[in-house]
N, C-alpha and C positions, 0 to 999 in steps of 0.2 A: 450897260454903261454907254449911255446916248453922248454922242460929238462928233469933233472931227479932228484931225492928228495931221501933221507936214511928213512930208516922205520924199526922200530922191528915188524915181524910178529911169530904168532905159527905158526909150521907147522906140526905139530902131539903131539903125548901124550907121551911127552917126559921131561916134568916139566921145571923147569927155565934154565937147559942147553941146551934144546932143541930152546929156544928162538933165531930167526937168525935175525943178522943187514944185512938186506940189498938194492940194488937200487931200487927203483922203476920209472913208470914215474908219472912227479908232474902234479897231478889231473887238471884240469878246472872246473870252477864252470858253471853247468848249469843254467837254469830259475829257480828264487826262492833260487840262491845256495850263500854261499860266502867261500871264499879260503883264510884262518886263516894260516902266517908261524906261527908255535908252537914256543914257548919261555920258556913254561916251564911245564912239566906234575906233577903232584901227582897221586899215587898210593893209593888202598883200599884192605881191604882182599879179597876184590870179586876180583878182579884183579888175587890177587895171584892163587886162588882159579879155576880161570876160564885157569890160565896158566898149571896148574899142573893136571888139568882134561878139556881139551875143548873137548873132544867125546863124551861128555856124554853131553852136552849142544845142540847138535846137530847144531851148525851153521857149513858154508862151511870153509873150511883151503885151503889155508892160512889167519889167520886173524890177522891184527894191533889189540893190548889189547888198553886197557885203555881209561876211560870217563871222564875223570880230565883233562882241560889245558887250559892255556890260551893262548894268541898269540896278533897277529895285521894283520887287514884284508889287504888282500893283490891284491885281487880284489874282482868285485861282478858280477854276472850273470844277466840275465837279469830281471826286473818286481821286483828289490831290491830297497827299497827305504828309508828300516829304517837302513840302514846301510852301510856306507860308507869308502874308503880304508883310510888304516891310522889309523884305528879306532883302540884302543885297547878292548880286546876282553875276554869272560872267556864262557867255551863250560856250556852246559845245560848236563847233563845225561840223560835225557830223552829229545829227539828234536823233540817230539810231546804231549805234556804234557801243555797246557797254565793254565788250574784248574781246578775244582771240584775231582771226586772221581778217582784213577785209572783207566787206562782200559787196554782192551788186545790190543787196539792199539797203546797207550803208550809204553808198554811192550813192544812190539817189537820194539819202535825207542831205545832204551838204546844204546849208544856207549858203543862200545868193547867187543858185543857180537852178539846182535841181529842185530848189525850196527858195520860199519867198525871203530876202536878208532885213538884214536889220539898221539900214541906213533911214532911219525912221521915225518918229518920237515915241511910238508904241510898238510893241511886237508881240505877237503871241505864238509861245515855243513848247514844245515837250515839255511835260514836269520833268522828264529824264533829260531833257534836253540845256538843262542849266547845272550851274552846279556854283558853289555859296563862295563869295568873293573868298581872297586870301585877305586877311585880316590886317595886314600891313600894307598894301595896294591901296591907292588911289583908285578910284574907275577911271580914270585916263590909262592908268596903268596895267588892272585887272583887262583894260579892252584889246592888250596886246598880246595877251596868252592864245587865246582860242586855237590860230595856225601858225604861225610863226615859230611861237614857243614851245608848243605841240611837238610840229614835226622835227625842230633840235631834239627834242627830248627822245625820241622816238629815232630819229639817226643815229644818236652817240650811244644810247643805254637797252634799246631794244633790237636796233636793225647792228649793228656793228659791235653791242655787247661791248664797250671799251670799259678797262678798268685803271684806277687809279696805279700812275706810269706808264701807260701805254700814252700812243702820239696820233691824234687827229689832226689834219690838216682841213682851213678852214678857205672855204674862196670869196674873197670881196668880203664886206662890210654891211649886207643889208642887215632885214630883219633874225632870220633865220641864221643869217652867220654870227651874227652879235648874239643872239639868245646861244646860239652853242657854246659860243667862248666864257662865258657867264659860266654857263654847266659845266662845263670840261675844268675851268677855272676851282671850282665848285670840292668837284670830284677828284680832284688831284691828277686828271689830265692833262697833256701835254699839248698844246695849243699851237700851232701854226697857220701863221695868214696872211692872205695876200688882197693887196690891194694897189690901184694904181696911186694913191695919193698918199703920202709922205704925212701927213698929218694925220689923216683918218688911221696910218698905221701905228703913231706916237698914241691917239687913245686907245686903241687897241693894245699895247703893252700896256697901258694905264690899268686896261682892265684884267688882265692876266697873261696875256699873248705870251709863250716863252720864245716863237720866235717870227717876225716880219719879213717876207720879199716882196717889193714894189715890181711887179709884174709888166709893166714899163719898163723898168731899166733892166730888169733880169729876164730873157725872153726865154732862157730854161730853166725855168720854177721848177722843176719836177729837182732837177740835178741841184738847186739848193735845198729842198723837202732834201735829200738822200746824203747830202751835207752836212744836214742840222742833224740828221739820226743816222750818222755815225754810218752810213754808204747803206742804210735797211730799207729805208722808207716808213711811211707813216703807217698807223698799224690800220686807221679809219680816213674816210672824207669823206664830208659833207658839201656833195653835185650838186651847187646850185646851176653853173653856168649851163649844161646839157652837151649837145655835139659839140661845141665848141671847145670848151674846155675838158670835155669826159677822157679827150687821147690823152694830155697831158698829165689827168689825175689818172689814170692807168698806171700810167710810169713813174707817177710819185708814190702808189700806194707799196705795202711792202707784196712779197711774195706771199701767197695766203690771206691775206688784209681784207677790207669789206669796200666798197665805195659805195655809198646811199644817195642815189639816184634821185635828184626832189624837185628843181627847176627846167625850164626850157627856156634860158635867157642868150643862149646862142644859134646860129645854124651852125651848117656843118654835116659830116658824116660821120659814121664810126666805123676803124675796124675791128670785130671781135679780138682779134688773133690773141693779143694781150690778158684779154678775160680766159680764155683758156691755157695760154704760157703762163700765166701767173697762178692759176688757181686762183683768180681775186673773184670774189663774192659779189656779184652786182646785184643790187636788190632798190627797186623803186620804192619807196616814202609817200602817202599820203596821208598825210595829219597824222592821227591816231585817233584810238577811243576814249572812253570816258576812265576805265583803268586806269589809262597811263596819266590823263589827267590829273586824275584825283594822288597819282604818286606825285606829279610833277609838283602840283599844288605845296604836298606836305618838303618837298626840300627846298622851293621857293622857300617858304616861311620859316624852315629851320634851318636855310643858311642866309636869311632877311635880303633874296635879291629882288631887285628892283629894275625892271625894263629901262632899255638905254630908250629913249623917246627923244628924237631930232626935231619935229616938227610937232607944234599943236595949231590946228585948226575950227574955225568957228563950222557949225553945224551950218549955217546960210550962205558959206563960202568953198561949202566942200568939193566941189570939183577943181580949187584949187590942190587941195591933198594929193588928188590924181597926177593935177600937173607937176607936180614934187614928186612924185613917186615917178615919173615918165623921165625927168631930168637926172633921174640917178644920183642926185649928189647931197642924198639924204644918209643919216649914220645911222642905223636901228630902225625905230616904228617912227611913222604917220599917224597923229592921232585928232581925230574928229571931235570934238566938246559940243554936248549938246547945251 
């Protein structure tokens, strides 16, 4: 398949100005491979994160960002058999990941870093490496699952085991927070979340929150969490903030509880002392497999939910997306329209 395809690549450490659109040639898919045109990407802090420092990550430059998108297959290589052109499509973040426990060979398949992304008009991915829209999704929509929706899922249902009645405590309002409150909402969870702004926290009850502290005006959020559940604390939380905020979710979780470890959006230190008085379970998050996916998939579509999406973006303006995702005062996904 002769041509040529547009592509956002880094090409040094030059942060999101330094991001260049440009031509490339459009890929072929070899054995084992299939060739997805992109329809629509979503962005993650890693994302940003990986644009504003890729030397220190040590993969090759020039490299396409981003592990978020979905598309429609556009051809298949050879010795492909679960997957056919036409197919509508949403990429894996991990395209070696099928289940059980992380490994260092997963790690290295992560699109948009370790692996070429897909901020691109073409991509060519694992046949294992995709897996078949959800049927009621949009691909603006389908493009927010990959990590975001992933790792909520993989917080609240795999790493902290929460079951309906129990109480996760949720931090801030991004991607990953709002996809949990959705699940938890879902699941018959108990929902609690914080945020600095008063609004972002009224659609957050809209969307199931049982209970808000604007982390502003209450500077012991732990001592409200332990309020709202009756002096216990929360039985789960989902760490986006890191050192910064991980003391204060210590002392909010309950004794026994799990805190799921997933962001580094603060500094700071930590003291242990708390992980071992509490017995609290600290366990790091990254994304998940294709397993957990394919469950996530089936309760997305048999409880019809639908990605909160803040921003949509044109694909010839995408470094603005970046600059939305750097100013923080987006509610849910950034999403890219090809």
């Amino acid at each position: 398949m002769a041509g040529s395809m547009r592509a956002w690549q880094i090409e040094g450490d030059g942060g999101i100005d330094a991001l260049s659109l440009v031509e490339r040639p459009r890929p072929e898919p070899g054995p084992g491979e299939v060739l997805v045109r992109m329809t629509a990407n979503s962005i993650n802090y890693r994302d940003l994160a990986t644009i504003r420092d890729p030397l220190s990550r040590g993969f090759p430059l020039p490299r396409i960002p981003n592990s978020d998108g979905a598309g429609i297959v556009e051809a298949v290589g050879s010795g492909v058999a679960t997957v056919t052109p036409g197919a509508a499509v949403t990429t894996t973040f991990f395209q070696d990941w099928e289940d059980g426990g992380c490994t260092p060979a997963a790690m290295a398949s992560a699109l948009g870093g370790a692996r070429e992304g897909v901020l691109a008009e073409y991509a060519v991915l694992d046949a294992g490496g995709v897996l078949p829209q959800v049927p009621h999704l949009s691909g603006e929509e389908a493009a927010c699952l990959p990590c975001a929706a992933l790792t909520a899922w993989n917080a609240i249902f795999e790493t902290a085991a929460l079951r309906p009645g129990d109480t996760v405590l949720l931090l801030g309002t991004g991607g990953v927070s709002i996809f949990a409150l959705q699940f938890a909402a879902a699941a018959g969870i108990r929902a609690i979340i914080t945020s600095s702004s008063d609004r972002k926290l009224e659609e957050a009850a809209a969307l199931g929150a049982a209970g808000t502290i604007n982390y502003r005006d209450v500077d012991d959020w732990p001592a409200a969490v332990r309020d709202l559940t009756e002096g216990r604390g929360a039985d789960g939380v989902v760490e986006v903030g890191g050192p910064g905020t991980l003391q204060k979710s210590l002392d909010a979780v309950r004794v026994g509880g799990t805190v799921a470890l997933i962001g580094i959006l603060t500094g700071g230190t930590i003291d242990p002392l708390p992980v071992m008085r509490k017995s609290v379970r600290l366990n790091g998050v990254y994304v998940g497999s294709r397993r957990m996916f394919r469950d996530m998939n089936r309760a997305i579509g048999k409880h019809a939910i639908r990605p909160r999406i803040s921003e949509v973006v044109p694909f010839e303006d995408a470094r603005e997306a970046y600059r939305l995702m750097a100013s923080q005062q987006h509610m849910g996904k950034i999403v890219i329209r090809f």
